[in-house]
C-alpha positions, 0 to 999 in steps of 0.5 A, a space after each residue: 500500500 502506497 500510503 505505508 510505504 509513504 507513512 514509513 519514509 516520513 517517520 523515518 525522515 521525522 517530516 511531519 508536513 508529509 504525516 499531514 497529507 496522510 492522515 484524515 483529519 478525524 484520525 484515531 490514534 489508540 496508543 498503549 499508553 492511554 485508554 482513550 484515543 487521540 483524536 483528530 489531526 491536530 492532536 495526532 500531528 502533535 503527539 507525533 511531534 513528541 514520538 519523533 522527539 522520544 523515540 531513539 533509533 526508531 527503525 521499522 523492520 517489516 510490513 504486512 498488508 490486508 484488511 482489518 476492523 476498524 475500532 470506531 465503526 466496526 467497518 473492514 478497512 484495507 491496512 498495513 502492519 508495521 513492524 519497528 524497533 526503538 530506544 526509549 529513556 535506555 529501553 529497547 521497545 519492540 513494536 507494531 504500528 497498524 494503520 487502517 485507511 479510508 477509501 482516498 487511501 489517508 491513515 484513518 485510524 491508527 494503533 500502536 503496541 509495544 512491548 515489554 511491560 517496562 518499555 510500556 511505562 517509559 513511553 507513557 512517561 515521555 510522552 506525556 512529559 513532552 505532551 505537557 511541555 508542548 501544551 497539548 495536556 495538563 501536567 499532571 496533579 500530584 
């Protein structure tokens, strides 16, 4: 699929203009750090502001194409699967980002998964740090 590879290539050269183009602007985004979703392209292009910023070393080690249900709608979407391979704060994370497409072929609902547990908790930390520092969430309250 045209857009994954086009996904790929602008996550790997941090270009957050060519995101802009592919994604519709009532993304999703399910992120193993929160419960609810990221929603809309604003937010989306701001939380991967911060990725880009988190993620050492980020390097996508594969790719699998066909069809899965969307969360949202239910409705089956044709989708990539991409395989990828990151440090962060010191911790190796092993990942999948799916991506689910509209009929124009942009990235409509989008969900990543990472590994271990550990690498889980270092993400949600720095993520939401940059989120806070980039005015897109509170800080949080002690």
């Amino acid at each position: 699929m045209e857009t994954a590879e086009r996904f790929r290539a602008a996550v790997e050269k941090r270009d957050l203009t060519a995101l802009d183009d592919l994604f519709t602007d009532d993304i999703r985004l399910y992120s193993p750090v929160k419960f609810t979703p990221f929603e809309g392209k604003p937010m989306v292009l701001g939380l991967f502001g911060v990725l880009l910023r988190v993620f050492e070393d980020l390097r996508y080690v594969g790719s699998l194409e066909g069809t899965a249900e969307t969360s949202a709608d239910g409705t089956e979407a044709p989708s990539a699967i991409l395989p990828f391979r990151a440090v962060v704060d010191g911790k190796q994370i092993h990942g999948i980002d799916l991506l689910q497409f509209d009929g124009a072929g942009r990235v409509k609902e989008f969900t990543v998964m990472v590994r271990p547990q550990s690498a889980v908790h270092a993400l949600g930390q720095a993520v939401l740090a940059g989120l806070v520092a980039d005015g897109l969430a509170p800080a949080p309250t002690a």
